[in-house]
Each structure stands twice: as structure tokens, then as C-alpha cells.
C-alpha positions in Angstrom: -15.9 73.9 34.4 -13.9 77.0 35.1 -14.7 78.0 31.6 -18.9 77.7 32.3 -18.1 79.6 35.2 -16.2 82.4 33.5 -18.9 83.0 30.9 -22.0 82.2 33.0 -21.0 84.9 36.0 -21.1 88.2 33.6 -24.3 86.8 32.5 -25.9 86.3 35.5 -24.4 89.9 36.2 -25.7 91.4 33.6 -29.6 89.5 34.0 -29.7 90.8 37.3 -28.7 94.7 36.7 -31.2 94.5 33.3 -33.9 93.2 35.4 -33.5 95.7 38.0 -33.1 98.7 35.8 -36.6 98.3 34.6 -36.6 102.4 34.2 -34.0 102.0 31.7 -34.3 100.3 28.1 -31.7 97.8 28.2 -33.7 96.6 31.0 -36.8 96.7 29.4 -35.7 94.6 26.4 -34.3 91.9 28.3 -37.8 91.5 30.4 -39.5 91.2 27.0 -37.0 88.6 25.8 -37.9 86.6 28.2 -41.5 87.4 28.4 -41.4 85.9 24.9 -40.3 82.6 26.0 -43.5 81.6 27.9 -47.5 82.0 27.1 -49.3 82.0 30.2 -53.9 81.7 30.3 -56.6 81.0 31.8 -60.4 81.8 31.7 -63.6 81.3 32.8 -67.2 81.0 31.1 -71.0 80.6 32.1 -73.8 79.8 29.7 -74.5 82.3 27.5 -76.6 84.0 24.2 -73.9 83.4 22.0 -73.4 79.4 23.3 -77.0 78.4 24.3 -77.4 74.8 25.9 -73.6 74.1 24.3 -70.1 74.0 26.7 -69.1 77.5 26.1 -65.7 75.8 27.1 -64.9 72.9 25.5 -62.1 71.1 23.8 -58.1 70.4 23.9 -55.9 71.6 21.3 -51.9 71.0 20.8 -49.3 72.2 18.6 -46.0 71.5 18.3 -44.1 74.2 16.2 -46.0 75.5 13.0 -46.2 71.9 11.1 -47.8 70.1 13.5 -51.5 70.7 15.1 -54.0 68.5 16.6 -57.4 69.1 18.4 -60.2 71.1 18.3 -61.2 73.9 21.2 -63.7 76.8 21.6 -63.7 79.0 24.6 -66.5 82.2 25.1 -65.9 84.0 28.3 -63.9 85.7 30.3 -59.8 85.4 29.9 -56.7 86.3 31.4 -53.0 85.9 29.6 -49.3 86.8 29.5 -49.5 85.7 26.1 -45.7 86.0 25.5 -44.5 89.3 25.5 -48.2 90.7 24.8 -51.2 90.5 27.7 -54.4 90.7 27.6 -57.7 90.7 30.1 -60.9 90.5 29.1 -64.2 89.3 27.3 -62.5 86.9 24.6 -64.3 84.1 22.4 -61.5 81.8 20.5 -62.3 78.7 18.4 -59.8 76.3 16.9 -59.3 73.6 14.5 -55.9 72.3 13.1 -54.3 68.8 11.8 -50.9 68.4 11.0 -50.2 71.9 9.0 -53.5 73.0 8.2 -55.3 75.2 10.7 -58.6 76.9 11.4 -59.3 79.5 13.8 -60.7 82.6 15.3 -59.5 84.6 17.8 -62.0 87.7 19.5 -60.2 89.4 21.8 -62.4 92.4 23.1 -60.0 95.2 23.1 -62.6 97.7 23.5 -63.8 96.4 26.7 -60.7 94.4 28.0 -57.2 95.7 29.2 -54.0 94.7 27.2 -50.7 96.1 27.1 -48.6 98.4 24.8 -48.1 95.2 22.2 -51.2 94.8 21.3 -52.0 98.2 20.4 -51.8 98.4 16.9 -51.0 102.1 17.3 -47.7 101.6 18.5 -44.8 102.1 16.0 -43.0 98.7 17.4 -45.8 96.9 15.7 -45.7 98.3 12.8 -42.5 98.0 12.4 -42.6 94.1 12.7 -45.2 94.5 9.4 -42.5 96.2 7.4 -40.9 95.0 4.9 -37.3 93.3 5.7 -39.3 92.3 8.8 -41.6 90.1 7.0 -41.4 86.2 6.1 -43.2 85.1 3.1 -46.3 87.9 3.9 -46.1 87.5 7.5 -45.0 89.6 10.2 -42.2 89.2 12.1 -44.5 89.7 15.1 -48.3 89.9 16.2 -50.1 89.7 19.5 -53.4 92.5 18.0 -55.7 89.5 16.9 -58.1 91.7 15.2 -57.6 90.8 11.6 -58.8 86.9 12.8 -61.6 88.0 15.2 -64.5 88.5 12.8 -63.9 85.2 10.1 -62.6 82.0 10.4 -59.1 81.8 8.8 -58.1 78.2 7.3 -55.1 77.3 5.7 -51.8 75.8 5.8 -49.1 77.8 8.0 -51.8 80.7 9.5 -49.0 82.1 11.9 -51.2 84.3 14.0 -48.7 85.3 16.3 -46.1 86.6 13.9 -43.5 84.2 11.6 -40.9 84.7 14.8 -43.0 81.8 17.0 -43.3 79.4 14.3 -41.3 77.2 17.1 -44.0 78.0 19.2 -45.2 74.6 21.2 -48.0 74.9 23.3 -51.6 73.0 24.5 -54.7 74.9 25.3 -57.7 72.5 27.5 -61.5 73.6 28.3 -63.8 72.0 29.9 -67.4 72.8 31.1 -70.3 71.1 33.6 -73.2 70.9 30.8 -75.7 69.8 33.4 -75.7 71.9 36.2 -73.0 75.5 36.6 -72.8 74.8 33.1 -69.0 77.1 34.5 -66.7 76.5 32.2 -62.4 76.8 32.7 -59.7 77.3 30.0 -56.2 76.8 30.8 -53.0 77.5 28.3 -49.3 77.2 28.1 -47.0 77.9 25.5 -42.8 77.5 25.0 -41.5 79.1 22.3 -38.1 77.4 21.3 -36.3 79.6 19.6 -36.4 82.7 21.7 -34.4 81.3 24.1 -31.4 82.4 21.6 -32.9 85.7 21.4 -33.0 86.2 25.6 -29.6 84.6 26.2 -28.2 86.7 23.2 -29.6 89.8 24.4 -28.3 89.7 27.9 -25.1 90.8 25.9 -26.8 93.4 24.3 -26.9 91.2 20.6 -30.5 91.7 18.9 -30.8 88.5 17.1 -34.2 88.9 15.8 -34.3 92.1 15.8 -37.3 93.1 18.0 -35.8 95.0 21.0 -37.5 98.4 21.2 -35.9 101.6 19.4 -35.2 104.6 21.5 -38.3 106.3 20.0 -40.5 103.0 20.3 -39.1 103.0 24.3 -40.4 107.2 24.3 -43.9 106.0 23.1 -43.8 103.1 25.2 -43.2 105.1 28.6 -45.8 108.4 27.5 -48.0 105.6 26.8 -48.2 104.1 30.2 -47.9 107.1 32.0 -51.4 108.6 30.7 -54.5 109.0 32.6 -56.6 106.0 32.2 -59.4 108.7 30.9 -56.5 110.0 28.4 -56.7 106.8 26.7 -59.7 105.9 24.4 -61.2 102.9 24.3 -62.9 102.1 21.3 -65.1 98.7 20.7 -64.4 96.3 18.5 -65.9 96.7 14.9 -69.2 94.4 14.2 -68.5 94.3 10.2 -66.2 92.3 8.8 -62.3 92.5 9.8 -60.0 94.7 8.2 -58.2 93.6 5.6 -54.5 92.5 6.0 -51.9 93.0 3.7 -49.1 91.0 5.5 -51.1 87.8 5.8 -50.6 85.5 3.0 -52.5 82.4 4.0 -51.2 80.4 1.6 -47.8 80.5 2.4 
């Protein structure tokens, strides 16, 4: 017991000084290791154009790691998420299929007219450095929250890892469910757990970067000029209406 204790009280040490340094990047690492532990949603929809007389929210949907997925869910409305270390806010219209490996989805987040934060900004060198090579797994990136490559087609396959090949321990369930007679209000609600950055966030707290996605000094520079810009400083640009850019880091066969 002595032994726990000896280990477990510079850790706790060093969580609490990391947290409470948020100015400086240690501490900003360690709040993104554990951001990337937990997925957090929920949403809300009305009838609509795009859903007519159908539920707009409608469906439950699990999946347990990458191999295993069950259920089928759509969801057109309004959502808000810590979707583990990314975030997002706004108009969003997500559809999904999967059993056992194979998958189909499609995932609209409107980036043009929601709010999200640095990690989903496909401008920022973090995230392109989780598409590089040496970061990649079998065509896939070691990270990504940006969901515009799987916003304007349905993607099927086996092993679809939209969120990067670092959550394919990812376990999570997503429920909707809708009044079709009368509000015809819709509510979507979401959890995740992803297993396997628990080693990451205990690993970090003594400054080890097991997988390697803690942000560089230059990444932490952008990061900070980033969120210190006028909101007018900061364009916002609507989502394309043709079909989605092409992506050379998804292999969907894989």
C-alpha cells in the first residue's frame, strides 16, 4: 500500500499543477489527454425539408471497439458535443448503419455555420500532422475529428475509422428518438469511452507521449494566435454542396 501511495501522490501532484497551468503547454496536453478519454452529445430536431413526415431523430446505434457494430441511427438538427478532444456546435445531419465490422455512415457537420474548436480545423498543422506518414495505420490517420471527407457520400466498408486509427478502442452508443404525431421534437444523446487513451493520459501526467499526439511548440503558437483572434478575424466559410474532397489517407478497405 505504501508503494500505491508513493507513486500515486506525484501523480496526483503533477494532474493538479498541469490542470491549473492551462496557460502553459504541459498543461494544455494533459487536458487534451483526458478530453480524449470521453465523447460527450446531445441534440435536438423538428420536422423539416430535408426529413418530411419521417422522425428526423430516430434510431440506436452501438459499437464496441472497431470490430463490433450494431444498430442503425439518423439524426438532422441541431447538435452539441465534446466529441473527445474535438467540439463541435451546430446544424449537423449524421446517419449510420454497421454490423459486426462493416459500417455505413455519414457524418455533416456544418462547419460553416456551427462553432468547433482548433481540432477540427483542418487548417491547423496538428492535424495534418496526424495524416503524415509514420502517423498513419494502414491509410488512416492517426487522428480525425474534421468529418468533411464523410459529409457529402455515404462511406461503407469494413474498418471506416472516422475518427482517426488511435480510437479503434473506441466503445460508445448513440439513441434518437422523435414524437411522429404531434412536436414531431426529436432528441439525440451520445457517449463514448475510448479504452486505450487512458494509457496515453496516465502516461502523460509524467510528461511520456505514448501516442504521440501532444501538441509541438509551434502547433501550441498556432493554437493560442488562433484563439485569441477577433471572431470577425476568422472566416467562416460554408460547407461545399458538390461532392467531398477526395482523401488520400482513407483506405476503406483496410
Amino acid at each position: 500500500m505504501n508503494c500505491i501511495y508513493r507513486w500515486a501522490a506525484p501523480a496526483v501532484l503533477l494532474l493538479i499543477v498541469g490542470f491549473s497551468s492551462g496557460c502553459n503547454r504541459y498543461g494544455i496536453n494533459r487536458y487534451y489527454d483526458f478530453r480524449d478519454m470521453l465523447a460527450l452529445g446531445a441534440g435536438v430536431s423538428t420536422e423539416n425539408p430535408s426529413t418530411g413526415f419521417a422522425p428526423a431523430s430516430l434510431g440506436v446505434y452501438l459499437e464496441v471497439t472497431d470490430f463490433v457494430h450494431l444498430g442503425a441511427i439518423t439524426h438532422n438538427g441541431l447538435t452539441a458535443e465534446s466529441d473527445l478532444r474535438g467540439s463541435f456546435a451546430g446544424p449537423e445531419r449524421r446517419t449510420r448503419f454497421g454490423f459486426a465490422w462493416w459500417q455505413m455512415l455519414r457524418i455533416q457537420q456544418d462547419y460553416g455555420q456551427g462553432t468547433y474548436n482548433v481540432f477540427k480545423n483542418p487548417e491547423f498543422p496538428w492535424v495534418d500532422r496526424m495524416g503524415q506518414y509514420g502517423m498513419r495505420h494502414r491509410g488512416h490517420p492517426a487522428k480525425r475529428l474534421n468529418y468533411e471527407y464523410f459529409s457529402h457520400n455515404f462511406q461503407q466498408g469494413m474498418f471506416l475509422l472516422p475518427r482517426g486509427w488511435h480510437y479503434w478502442e473506441y466503445i460508445g452508443a448513440e439513441v434518437a428518438i422523435s414524437d411522429p404525431f404531434l412536436t414531431h421534437l426529436g432528441v439525440m444523446l451520445k457517449f463514448g469511452f475510448d479504452v486505450s487513451e487512458l494509457s496515453d493520459f496516465v502516461l502523460g501526467i509524467f510528461n511520456v507521449d505514448f501516442k504521440k499526439d501532444d501538441l509541438s511548440p509551434d502547433e501550441y503558437a498556432f493554437r493560442e494566435r488562433l484563439i485569441n483572434l477577433p471572431v470577425e478575424a476568422v472566416p467562416a466559410e460554408a460547407m461545399p454542396d458538390d461532392a467531398a474532397p477526395a482523401d488520400p489517407t482513407l483506405d476503406e478497405g483496410a
